[in-house]
BAFI-3210 file (N, C-alpha, C; in Angstrom, 3 decimals, decimal comma, padded with zeros to 6 digits):
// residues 143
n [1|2|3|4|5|6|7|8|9|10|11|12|13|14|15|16|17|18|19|20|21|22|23|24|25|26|27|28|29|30|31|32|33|34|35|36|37|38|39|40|41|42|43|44|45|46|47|48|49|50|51|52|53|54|55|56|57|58|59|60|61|62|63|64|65|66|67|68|69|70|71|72|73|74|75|76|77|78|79|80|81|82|83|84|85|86|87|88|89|90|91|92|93|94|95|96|97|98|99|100|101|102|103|104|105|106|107|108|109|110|111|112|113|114|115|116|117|118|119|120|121|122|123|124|125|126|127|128|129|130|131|132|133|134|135|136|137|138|139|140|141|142|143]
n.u [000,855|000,359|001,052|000,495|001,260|000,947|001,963|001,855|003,856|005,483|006,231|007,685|009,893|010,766|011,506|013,256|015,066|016,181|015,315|013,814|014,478|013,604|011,840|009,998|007,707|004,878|006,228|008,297|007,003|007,139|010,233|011,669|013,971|014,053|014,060|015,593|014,714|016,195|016,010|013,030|011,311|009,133|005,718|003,190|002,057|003,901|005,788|008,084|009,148|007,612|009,018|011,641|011,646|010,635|012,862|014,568|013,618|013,869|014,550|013,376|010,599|009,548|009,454|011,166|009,977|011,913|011,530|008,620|006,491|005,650|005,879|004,543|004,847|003,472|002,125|-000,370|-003,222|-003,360|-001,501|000,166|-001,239|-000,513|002,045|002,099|000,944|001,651|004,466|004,319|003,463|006,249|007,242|006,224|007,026|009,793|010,213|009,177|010,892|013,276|012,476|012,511|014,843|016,331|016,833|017,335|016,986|015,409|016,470|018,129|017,654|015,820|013,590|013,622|012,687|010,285|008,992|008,945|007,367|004,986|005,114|004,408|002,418|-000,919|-002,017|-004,818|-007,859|-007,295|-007,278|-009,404|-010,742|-010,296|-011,146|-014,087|-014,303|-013,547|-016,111|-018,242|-017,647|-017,664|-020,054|-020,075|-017,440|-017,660|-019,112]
n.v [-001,169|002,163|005,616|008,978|012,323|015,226|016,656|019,110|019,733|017,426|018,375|020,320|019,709|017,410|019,543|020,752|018,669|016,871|014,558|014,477|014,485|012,521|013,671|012,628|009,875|010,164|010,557|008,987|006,310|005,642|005,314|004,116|004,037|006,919|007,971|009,872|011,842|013,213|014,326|014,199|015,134|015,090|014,217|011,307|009,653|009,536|006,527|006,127|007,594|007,254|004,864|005,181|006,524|003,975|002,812|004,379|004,992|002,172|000,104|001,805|002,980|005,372|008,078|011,231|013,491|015,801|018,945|018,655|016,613|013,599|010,177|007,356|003,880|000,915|-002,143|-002,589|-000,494|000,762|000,619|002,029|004,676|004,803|005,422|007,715|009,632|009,472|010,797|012,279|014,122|014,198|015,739|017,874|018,634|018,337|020,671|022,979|022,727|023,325|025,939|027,196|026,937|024,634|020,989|018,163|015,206|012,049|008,967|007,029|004,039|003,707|005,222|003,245|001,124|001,874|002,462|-000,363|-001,516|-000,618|-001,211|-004,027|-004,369|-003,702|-000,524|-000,124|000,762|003,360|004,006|003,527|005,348|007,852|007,138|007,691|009,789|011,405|010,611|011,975|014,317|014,535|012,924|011,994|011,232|008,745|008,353]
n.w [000,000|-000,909|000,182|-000,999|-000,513|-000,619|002,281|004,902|006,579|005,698|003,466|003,612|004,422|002,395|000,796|001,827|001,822|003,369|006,187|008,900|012,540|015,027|018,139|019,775|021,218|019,773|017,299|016,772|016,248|013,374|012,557|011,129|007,906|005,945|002,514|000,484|-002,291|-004,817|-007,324|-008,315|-010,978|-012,120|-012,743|-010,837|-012,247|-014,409|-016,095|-016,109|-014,488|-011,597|-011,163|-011,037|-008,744|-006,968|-006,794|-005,784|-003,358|-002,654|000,699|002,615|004,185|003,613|002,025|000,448|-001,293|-003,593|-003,542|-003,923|-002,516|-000,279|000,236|001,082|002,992|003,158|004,862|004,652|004,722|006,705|008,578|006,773|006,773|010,041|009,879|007,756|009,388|011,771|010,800|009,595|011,762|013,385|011,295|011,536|014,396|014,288|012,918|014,364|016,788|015,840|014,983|017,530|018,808|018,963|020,429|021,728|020,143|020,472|021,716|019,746|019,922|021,943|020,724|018,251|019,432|020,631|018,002|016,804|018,045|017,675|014,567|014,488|016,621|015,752|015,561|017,272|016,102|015,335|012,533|011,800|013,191|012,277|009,972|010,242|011,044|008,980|007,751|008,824|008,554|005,111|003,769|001,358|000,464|-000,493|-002,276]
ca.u [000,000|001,389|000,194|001,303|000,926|002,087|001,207|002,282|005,313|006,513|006,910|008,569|011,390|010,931|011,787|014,748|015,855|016,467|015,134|013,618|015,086|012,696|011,867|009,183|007,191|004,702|007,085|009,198|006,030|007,628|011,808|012,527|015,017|013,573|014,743|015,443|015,431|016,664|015,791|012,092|011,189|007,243|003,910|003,606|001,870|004,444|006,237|009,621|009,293|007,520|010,356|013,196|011,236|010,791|013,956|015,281|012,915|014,838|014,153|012,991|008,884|008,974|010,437|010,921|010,512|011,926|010,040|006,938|005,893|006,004|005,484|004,825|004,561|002,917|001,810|-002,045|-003,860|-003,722|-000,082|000,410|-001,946|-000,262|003,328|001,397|000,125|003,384|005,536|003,737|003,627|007,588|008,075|006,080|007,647|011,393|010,317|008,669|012,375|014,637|012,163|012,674|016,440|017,006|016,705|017,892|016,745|014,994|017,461|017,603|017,507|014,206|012,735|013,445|011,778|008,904|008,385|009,021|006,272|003,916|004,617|003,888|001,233|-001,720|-002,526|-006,008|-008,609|-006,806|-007,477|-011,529|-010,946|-009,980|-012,256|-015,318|-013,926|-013,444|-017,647|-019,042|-017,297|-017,994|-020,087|-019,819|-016,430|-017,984|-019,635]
ca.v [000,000|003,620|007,131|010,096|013,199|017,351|016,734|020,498|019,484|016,667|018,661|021,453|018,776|017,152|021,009|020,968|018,168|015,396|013,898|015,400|013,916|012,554|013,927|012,163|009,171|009,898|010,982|007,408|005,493|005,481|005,303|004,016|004,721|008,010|008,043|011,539|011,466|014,748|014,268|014,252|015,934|015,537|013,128|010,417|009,032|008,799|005,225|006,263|008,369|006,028|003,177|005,946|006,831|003,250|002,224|005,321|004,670|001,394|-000,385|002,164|003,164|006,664|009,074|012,326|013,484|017,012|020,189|017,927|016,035|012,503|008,775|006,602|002,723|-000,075|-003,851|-002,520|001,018|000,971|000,871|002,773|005,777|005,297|005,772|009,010|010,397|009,690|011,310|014,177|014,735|013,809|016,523|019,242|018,791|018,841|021,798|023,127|022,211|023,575|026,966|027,410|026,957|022,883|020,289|016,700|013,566|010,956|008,461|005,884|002,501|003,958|005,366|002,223|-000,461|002,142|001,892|-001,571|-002,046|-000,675|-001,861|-005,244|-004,540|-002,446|000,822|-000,559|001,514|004,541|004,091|003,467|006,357|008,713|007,372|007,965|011,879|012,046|010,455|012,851|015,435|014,538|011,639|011,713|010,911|007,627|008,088]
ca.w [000,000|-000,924|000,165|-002,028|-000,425|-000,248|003,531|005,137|007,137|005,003|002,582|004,286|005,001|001,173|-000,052|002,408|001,626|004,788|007,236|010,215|013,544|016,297|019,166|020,708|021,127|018,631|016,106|016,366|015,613|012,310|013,061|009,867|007,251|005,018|001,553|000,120|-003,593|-005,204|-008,603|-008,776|-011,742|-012,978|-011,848|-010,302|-013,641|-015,292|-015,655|-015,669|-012,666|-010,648|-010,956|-010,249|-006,857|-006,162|-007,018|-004,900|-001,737|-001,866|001,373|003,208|003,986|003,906|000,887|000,481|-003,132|-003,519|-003,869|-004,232|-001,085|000,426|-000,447|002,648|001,866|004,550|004,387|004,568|004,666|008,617|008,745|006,243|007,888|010,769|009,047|007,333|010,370|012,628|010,100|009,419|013,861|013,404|010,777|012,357|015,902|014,154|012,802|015,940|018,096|014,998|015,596|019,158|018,592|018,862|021,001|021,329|019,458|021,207|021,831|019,181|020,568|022,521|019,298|018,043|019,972|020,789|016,636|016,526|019,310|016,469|013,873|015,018|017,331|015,291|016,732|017,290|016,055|014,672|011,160|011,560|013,715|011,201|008,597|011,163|011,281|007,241|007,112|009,722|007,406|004,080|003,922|000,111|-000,391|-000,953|-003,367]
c.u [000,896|000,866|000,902|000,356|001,672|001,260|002,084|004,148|006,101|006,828|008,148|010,219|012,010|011,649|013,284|015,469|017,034|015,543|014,933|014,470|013,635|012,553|011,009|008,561|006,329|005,329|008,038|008,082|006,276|008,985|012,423|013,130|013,675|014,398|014,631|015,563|015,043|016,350|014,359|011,868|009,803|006,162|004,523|002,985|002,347|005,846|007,138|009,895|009,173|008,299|011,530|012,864|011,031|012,356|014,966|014,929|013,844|013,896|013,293|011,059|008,558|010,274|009,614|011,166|010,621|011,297|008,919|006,389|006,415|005,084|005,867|004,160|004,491|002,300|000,201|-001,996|-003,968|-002,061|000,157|000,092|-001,064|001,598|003,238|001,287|001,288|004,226|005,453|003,891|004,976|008,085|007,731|006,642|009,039|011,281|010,400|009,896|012,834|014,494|012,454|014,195|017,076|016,729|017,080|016,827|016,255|015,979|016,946|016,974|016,062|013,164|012,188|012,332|010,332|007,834|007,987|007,789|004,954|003,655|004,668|002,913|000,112|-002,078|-004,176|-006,920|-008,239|-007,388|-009,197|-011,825|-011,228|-011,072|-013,537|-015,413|-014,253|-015,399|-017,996|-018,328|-017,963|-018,439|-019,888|-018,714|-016,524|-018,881|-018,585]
c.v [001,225|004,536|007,940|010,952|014,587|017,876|018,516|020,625|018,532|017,418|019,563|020,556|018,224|018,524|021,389|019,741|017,135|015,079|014,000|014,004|013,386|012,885|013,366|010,824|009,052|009,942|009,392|006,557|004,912|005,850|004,589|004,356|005,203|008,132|009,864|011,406|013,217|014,951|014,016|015,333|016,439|014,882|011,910|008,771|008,686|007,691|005,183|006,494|007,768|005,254|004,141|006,176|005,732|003,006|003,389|004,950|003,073|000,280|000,414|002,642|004,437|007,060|010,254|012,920|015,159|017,949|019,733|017,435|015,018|011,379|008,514|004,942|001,603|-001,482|-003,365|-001,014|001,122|000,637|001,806|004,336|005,909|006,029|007,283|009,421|010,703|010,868|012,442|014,463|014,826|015,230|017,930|019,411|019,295|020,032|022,912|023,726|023,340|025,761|027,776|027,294|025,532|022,524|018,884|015,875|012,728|009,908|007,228|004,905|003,262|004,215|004,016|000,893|000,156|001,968|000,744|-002,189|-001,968|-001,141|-003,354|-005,507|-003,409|-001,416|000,992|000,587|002,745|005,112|004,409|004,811|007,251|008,661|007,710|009,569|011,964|011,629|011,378|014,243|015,765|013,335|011,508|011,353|009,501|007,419|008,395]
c.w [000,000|-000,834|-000,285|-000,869|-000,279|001,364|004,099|005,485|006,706|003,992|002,881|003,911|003,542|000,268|000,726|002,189|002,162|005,477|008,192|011,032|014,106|017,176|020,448|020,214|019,776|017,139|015,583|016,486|014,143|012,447|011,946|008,704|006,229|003,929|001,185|-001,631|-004,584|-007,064|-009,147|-009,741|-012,640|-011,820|-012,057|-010,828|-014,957|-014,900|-014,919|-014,308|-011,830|-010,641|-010,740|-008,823|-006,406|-005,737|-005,595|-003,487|-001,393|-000,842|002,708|002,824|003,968|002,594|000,558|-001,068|-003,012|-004,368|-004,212|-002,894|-001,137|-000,141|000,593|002,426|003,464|003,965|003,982|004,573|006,414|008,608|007,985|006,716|008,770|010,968|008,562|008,264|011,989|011,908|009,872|010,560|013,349|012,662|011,753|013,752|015,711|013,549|013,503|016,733|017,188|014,985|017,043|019,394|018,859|020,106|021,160|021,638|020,484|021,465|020,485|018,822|021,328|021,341|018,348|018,330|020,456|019,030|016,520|017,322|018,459|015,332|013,750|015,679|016,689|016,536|016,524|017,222|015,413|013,215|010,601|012,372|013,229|010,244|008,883|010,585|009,740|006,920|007,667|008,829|006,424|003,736|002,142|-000,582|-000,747|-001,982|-004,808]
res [x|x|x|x|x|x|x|x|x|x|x|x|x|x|x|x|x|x|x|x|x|x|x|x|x|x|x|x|x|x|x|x|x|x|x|x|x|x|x|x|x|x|x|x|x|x|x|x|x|x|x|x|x|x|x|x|x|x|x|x|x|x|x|x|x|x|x|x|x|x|x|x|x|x|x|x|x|x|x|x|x|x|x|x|x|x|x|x|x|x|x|x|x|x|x|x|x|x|x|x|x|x|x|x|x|x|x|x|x|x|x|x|x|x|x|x|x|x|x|x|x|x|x|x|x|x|x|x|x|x|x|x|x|x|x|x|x|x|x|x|x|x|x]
***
């Protein structure tokens, strides 16, 4: 499963050009390797392109396509979301810190095994959560 989006604060980071840091719990919900790929150049309809941004993303679940936005990639649409929805918290917080004049990184190895805790154990309910919020919105996006 793959989400494309020009989410606010991924892009920010996609237009700069790395990799926010973590700073917190929700932010290392997603602690895995971010591809950066510097050579996006059109849509994401065409062939070519698409197989240079996979090929770039690599092994990692999160890529940052520059001056465009973010590609975030999960076994299902509920990992994936919650990869989307981490990452985006993750960017806006390192933005947040880097505003306020810095701060230090979550520690790794903690970031780590608090990710790893998720993505193995679903973050029960989240996803139906969300899609509840997007019907009570707009119930028509189903149609």
């Amino acid at each position: 499963m793959a989400i494309h989006n020009h989410s606010r604060w991924g892009t920010v980071w996609a237009d700069i050009g790395r990799a926010p840091e973590i700073y917190d719990q929700t932010g290392a919900l997603y602690h895995g390797g971010v591809a950066v790929y510097d050579e996006y150049w059109g849509t994401v309809d065409d062939a070519g392109n698409a197989r240079a941004v996979a090929k770039a993303i690599g092994e990692a679940n999160v890529g940052l396509l520059a001056n465009h936005g973010v590609v975030v990639l999960g076994e299902d649409i509920e990992q994936a979301y919650l990869r989307a929805m981490s990452f985006e918290w993750r960017c806006r917080q390192a933005w947040r810190i880097a505003a306020a004049g810095g701060g230090v990184p979550m520690n790794r190895d903690a970031a780590r095994t608090y990710g790893d805790f998720f993505n193995t154990h679903p973050f029960t309910g989240l996803f139906a959560a969300m899609a509840r919020r997007e019907l009570r919105r707009d119930a028509s996006v189903l149609n």
